[in-house]
N, C-alpha and C positions, 0 to 999 in steps of 0.2 A: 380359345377363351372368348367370350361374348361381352357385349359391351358392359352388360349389369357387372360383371367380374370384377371387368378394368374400373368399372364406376364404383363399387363395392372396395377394390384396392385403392385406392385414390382417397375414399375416404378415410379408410384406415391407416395410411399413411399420414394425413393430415392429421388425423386424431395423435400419432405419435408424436409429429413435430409439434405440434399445441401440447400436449402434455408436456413434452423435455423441455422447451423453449418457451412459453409464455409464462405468464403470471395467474392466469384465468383458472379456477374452479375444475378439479377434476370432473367434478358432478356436472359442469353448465358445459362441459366438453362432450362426455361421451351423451348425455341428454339431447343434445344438440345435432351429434351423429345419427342417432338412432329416431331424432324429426325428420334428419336429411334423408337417410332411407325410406321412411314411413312417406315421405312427401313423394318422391322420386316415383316410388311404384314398388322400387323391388321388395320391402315388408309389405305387410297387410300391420294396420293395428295392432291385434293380438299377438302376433309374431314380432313386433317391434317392442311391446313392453311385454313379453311372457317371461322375462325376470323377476319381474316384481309376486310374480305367483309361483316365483320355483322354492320350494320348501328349505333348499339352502340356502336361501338370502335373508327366507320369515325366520330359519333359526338363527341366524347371525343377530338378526335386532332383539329376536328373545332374551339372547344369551349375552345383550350389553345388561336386562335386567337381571339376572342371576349374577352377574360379575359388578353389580353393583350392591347387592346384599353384601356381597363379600367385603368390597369395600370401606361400605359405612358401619360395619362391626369391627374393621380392623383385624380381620382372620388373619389374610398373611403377613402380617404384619406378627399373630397372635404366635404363627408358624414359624416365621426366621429368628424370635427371640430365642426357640430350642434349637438353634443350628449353626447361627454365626460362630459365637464364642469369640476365643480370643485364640488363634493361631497364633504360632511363631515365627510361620515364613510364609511369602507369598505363592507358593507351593501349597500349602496350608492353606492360607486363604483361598487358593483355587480350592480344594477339598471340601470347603465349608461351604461355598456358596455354589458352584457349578450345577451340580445333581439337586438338589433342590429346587434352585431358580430352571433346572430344566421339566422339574416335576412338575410344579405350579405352574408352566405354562400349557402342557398338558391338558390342564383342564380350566386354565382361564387364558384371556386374549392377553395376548405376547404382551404390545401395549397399556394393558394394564397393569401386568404385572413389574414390568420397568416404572411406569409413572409410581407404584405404591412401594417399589423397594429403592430407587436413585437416591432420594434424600439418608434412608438409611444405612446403604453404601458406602456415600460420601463421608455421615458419619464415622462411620464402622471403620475408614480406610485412615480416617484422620486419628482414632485413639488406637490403630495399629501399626501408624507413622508408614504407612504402606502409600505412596501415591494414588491417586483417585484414576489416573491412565493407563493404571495396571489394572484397575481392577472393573470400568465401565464397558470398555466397548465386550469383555466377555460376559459382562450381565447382558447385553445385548444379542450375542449371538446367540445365547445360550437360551434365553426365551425365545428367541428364531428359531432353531431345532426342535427345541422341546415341544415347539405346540404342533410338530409333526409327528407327534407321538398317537394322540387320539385325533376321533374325526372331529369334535370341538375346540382342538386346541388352536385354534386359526381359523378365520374366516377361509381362505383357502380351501382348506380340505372341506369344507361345507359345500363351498360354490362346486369342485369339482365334483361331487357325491350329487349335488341338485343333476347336474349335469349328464351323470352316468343313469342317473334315478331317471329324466323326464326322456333322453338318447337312445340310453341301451336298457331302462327298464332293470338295471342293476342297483340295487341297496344296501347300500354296506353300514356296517352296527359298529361301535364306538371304538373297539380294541383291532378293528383288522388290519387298521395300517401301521398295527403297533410293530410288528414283523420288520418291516422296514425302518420305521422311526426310531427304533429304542436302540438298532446298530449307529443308525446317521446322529444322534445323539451323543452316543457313546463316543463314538470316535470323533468327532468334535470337540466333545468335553477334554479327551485326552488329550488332541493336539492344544489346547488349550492350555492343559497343567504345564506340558512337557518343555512347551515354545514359548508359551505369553510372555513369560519375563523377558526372554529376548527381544519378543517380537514388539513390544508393546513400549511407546517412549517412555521418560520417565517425566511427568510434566506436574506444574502445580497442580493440586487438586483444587476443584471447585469450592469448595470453604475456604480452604486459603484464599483464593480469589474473589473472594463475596466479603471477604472480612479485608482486604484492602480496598475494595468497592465502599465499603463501608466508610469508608474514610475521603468522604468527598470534598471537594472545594467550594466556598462560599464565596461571594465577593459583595462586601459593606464598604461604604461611604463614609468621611465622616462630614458631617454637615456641619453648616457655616454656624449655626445655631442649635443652641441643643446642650451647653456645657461642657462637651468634649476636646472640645479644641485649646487647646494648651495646659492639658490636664497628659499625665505622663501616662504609657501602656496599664501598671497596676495602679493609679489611683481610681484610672476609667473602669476597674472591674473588669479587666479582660485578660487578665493571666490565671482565670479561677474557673474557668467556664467548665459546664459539668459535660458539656456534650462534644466540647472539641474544643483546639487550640488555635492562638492568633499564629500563623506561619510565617507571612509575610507581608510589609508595606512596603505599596509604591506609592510616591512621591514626585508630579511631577512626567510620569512617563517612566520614571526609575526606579528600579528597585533598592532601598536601602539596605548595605552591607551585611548589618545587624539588629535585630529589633532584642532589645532589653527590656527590661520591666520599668528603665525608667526612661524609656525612649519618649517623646514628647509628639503628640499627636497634632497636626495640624489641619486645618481646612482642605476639603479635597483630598484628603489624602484615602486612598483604597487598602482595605484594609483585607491578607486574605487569610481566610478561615481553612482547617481542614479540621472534620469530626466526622459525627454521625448525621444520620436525617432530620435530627432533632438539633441542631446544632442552630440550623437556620431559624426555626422558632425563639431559640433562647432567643439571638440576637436581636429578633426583630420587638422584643421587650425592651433593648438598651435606649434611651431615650440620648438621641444626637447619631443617631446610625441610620441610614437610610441603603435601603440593596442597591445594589451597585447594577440594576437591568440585567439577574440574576431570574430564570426561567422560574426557580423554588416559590418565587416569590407571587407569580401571575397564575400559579394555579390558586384555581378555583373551588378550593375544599377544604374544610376547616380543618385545621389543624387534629382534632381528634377523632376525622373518622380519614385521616390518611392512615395508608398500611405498603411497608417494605416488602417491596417484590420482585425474585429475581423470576424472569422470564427469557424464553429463547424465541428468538424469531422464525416464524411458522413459516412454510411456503406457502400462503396466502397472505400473507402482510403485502398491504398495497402499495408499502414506501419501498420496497427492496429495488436496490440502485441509486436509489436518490438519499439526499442529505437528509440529516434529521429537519434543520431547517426546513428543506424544499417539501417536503411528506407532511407539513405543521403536524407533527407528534402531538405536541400537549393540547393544543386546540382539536384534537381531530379523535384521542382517547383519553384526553383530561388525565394527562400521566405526564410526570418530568421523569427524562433519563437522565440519571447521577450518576452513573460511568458503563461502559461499555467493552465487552473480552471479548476477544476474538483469534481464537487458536489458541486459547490458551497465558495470552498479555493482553493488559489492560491497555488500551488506545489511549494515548495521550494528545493532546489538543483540544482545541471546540469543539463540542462537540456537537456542534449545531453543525460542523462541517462535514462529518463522518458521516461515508455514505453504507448505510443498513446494506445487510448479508444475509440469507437465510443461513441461520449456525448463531447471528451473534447474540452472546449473551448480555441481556440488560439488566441492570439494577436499576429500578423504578420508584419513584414515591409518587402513589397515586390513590383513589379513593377507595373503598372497600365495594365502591360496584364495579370500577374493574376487575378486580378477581373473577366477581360475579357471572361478568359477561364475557370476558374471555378464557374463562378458563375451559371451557368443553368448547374451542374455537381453534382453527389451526393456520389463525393472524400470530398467535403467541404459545407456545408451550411451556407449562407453567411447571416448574421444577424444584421450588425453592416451598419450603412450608410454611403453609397461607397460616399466621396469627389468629384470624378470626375463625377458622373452621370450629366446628364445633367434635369437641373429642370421639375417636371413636367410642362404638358401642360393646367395648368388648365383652358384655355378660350375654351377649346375642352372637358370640362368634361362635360358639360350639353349636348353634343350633343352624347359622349359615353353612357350615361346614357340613353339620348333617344331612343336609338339602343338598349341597353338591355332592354328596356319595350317592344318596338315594337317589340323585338323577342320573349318574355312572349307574348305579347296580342295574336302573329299572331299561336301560339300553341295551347294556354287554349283555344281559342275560335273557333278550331279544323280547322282554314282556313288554317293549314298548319303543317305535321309532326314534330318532333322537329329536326330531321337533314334536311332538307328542310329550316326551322326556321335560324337555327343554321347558314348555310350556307352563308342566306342571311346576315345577321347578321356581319358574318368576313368579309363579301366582303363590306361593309357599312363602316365598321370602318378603312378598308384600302383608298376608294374612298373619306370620310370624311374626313382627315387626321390624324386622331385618333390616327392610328398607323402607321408608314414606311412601304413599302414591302421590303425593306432590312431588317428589325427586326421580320420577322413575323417565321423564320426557328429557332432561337434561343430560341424562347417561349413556340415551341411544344415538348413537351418530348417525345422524340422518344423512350425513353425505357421502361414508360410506356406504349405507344403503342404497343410494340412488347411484354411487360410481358400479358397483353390483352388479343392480339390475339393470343398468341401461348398455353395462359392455356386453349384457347376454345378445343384444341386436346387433351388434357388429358377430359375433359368432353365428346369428343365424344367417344372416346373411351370406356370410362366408361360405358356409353350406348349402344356402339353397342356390347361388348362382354360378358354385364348382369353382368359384376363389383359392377353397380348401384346397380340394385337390389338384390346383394348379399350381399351389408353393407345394404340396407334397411331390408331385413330380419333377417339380426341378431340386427338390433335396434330396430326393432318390437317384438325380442324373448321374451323380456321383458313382452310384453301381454298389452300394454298400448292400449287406444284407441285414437280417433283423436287428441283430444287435445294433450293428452300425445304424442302423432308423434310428433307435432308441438315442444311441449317445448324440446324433444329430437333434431331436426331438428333445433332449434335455439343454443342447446348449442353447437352439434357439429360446427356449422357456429360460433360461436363464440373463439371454441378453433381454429379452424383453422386460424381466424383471426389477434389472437394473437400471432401465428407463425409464420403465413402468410405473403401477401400483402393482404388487402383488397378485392381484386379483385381476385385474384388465389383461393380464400377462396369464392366467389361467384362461380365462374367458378366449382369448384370442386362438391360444396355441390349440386347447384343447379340439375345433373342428380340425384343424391340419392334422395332430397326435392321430385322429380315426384315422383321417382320408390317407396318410403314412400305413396304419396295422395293416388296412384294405388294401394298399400297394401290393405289401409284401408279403400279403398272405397269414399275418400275424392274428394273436390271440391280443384285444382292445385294451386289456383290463390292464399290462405292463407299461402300455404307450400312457394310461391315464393316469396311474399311481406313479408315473414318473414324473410327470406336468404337474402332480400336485405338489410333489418332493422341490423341483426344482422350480414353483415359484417361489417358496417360501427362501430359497439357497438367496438371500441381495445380501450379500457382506461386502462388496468390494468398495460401489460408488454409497456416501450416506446417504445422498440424496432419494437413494433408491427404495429405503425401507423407515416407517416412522421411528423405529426404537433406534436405530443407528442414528439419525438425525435428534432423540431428544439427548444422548448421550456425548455428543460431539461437543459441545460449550462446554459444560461440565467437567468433562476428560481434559479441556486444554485440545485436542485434537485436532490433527491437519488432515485433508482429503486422502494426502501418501501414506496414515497412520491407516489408512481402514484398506486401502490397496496391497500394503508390505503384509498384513495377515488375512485379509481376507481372501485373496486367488490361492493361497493353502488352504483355505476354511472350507471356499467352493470346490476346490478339487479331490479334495475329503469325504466332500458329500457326494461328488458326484460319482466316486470310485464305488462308493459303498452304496450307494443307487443303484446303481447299474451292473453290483454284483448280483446282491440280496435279490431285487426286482423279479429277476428272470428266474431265478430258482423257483422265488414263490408263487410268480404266477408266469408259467412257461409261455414262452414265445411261440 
């Protein structure tokens, strides 16, 4: 192995540890890789950024504008209304939502289709008195599998198809990996019906937890001047309040026993509130109340263009570890946190002391350009239903809907590539009025795009300086034959994807998957539909896949919750990988 090799592994390993271990920008990591090569010598330019020109990457950001038609009509949305229902058991409810949410991912990004159906899970879960932890982490898996059903249903299977397209000069059409997906589907789904309820805890659901969030604590003064001070709890007009109640006075440093209605209020004395968000407003009407250095009170926004917002904390949030204090939150996003879950219980204390977690769920009262600005941001993932949205468009969903078949028909039935397809597609749904051309920049995530394109450099790399073929040699050392390559080749794709993103965990494995088929004499095409299979497989760690991670606060969920189902979930898949695979396209 030559020095470029060991300089080439070196950087990929560093790329690992900075992805698992820091806080930094997936995007400002592998970009940064792929300067370090380019500077080094061993890219050239063109071979450093020829991601950004692989036709699986341009369809990936096409296909954020086609899954945003969808969304601003309110299609699936238009589609779960004929399907939910009202089951009788949670058995049932797996029946009603499984096959579904595994179809819609299919043909829209996994990720979206959690962000548009969570909130009405969580409904659905609360008027069928079914916990909300039975029923999320399988929305979650189940958009995982399903969008290995076509070649759109994942970025993924996109990147690996660029991949086989610009390599091996192989172009595969929208239904071929349906052969393998629609078994690895299935049998997921099943183990799902059959296990969840044992498998899955039984925890608060998220509504329940938003609605004791709801009920936050205030803390008012009463001042020396002002009238209030020797006037009793109901003459002061504070046993009436519409937005919450007086809970407790301290007096003193002490907590009084009991507050009555004709308890007598004195100077200094704190007075604590629990209600709603609006609570703090009433009070701060009451003439002789002053906030008691109360955060509510130092934001900076008026009172009617604040908007309740429950949010999860992204893996880019820049305060994770540190106190809300130490991160100055409200100075730094013009947002007060009013309480804070975390696995599922509300954290009790200051919470100026609580040091952030990516998982934890906030309840926020903050301005309506937060939403704004964070919401297509992954400082915060936004789960709770924004008030100010404007409703969907649902007299435009039958015509969204027809634009995503017409871009399935005009693929499957080879009269047109899928970014061709794709193309036509976003342009339909902007002409249509599906979507605005002012909302169409805000929908594409540009740093998936850029994590994309810039892992393709660490792949070329790996190949032109025989990196590849020196980890597929020592996975071969082993002495296994084809198959055994394969079930090796899926696990490595598997841990990486756990550590990984999804796609940097395709990008990477895929040159070793050749340089393994070339080993052992194999046909390419089983080692590559396996890497694509077995990025999409991250059920175990959350951290490993975005829909696992927006479903985790919500569910109440602990790390051991996604561990106890998910190493049956991954060995499901990979049983039924590594049957299917070789049949359909022989070794």
């Amino acid at each position: 192995m030559g020095i470029d090799a060991i300089f080439t592994l070196i950087v990929v390993g560093l790329v690992l540890v900075a992805l698992a271990l820091t806080r930094l920008g997936a995007d400002l990591i592998l970009l940064g890789a792929a300067l370090t090569l380019m500077v080094s010598g061993i890219l050239e330019p063109d071979e450093a950024f020829v991601g950004f020109s692989n036709p699986g990457v341009i369809t990936v950001a096409v296909l954020y504008v086609v899954a945003a038609g969808l969304t601003e009509t309110g299609a699936v949305q238009w589609i779960t209304q004929h399907f939910l229902g009202r089951p009788s058991s949670i058995r049932g409810a797996y029946l009603r939502m499984l096959l579904p949410v595994g179809a819609m991912s299919a043909f829209l990004n996994n990720t979206t289709v959690v962000a548009m159906l969570l909130p009405a899970i969580q409904d659905w879960s609360s008027r069928l008195r079914i916990p909300a932890s039975k029923l999320l982490i399988p929305l979650s898996y189940m958009a995982i599998i399903g969008g290995t059903i076509t070649l759109i249903g994942t970025s993924t299977n996109l990147v690996v198809s660029g991949l086989l397209q610009s390599e091996k000069g192989v172009t595969l059409r929208m239904f071929d990996i349906a052969v393998v997906g629609i078994p690895v589907t299935l049998a997921g789904g099943l183990l799902l019906y059959l296990f969840g309820n044992k498998l899955l805890p039984e925890r608060r659901s998220a509504l329940e937890q938003l609605q004791q969030a709801r009920e936050y604590a205030v803390e008012f003064s009463v001042a020396e001047s002002g009238g209030l001070a020797g006037k009793s709890v109901a003459d002061a007009g504070l046993r009436n309040l519409t937005h919450g109640y007086l809970a407790k006075v301290q007096r003193g440093g002490c907590e009084l026993e009991e507050v009555t209605p004709e308890t007598l209020l004195e100077p200094a004395d704190v007075l604590i509130f629990v209600g709603a968000p609006e609570c703090a407003g009433e009070l701060r009407q009451v003439r002789g109340l002053n906030p008691n250095g109360g955060d509510v009170t130092k934001l900076k926004v008026r009172h009617s263009q604040r908007r309740l917002v429950e949010a999860i904390v992204g893996p880019d949030f820049a305060g994770i570890g540190q106190t809300v204090k130490e991160s100055k939150f409200r100075s730094n996003y013009q947002a007060v946190i009013l309480s804070i879950s975390r696995s599922g219980e509300m954290l009790r204390g200051k919470i100026g002391d609580v040091k952030l977690r990516v998982g934890d769920t906030l309840l926020l009262e903050a301005g309506a350009d937060f939403v704004r600005r964070y919401r297509f941001r992954r400082d915060f993932m936004l789960v709770s239903n924004i008030n100010n949205n404007p409703p969907a468009n649902f007299r435009k969903a039958p015509w969204a809907l027809g634009i995503l078949l017409s871009m399935i028909l005009l693929n499957a039935s080879g009269v047109l590539q899928v970014i061709e397809a794709a193309m036509l597609a976003a342009a339909a749904m902007v002409l249509s009025g599906c979507l605005a051309v002012g909302n169409i920049r805000r929908y594409v995530n540009t740093q998936v795009i850029i994590v994309i394109g810039a892992s393709f450099a660490l792949g070329a790399a790996m190949l032109k300086t025989g990196a590849a073929e020196f980890i597929a040699s020592k996975m071969l050392s082993v002495g296994v034959g084809p198959w055994g390559a394969l079930a090796l080749t899926f696990l490595l794709t598997l841990i990486f994807t756990e550590i990984l993103t999804n796609n940097a965990a395709a990008v990477l494995v895929f040159p070793i998957a050749m340089a393994v088929a070339d080993s052992v004499g194999a046909n390419f095409m089983p080692f590559a539909i396996t890497v694509m299979i077995a990025a999409s497989a991250s059920f175990i760690i959350p951290i490993g896949y975005q829909t696992n991670l927006m479903v985790m606060g919500p569910g109440g969920y602990r790390v051991s919750d996604f561990i106890r189902i998910g190493i049956p979930m991954s060995m499901v898949t990979a049983l039924v990988t590594l049957t299917v695979v070789p049949a359909v396209w022989p070794l």
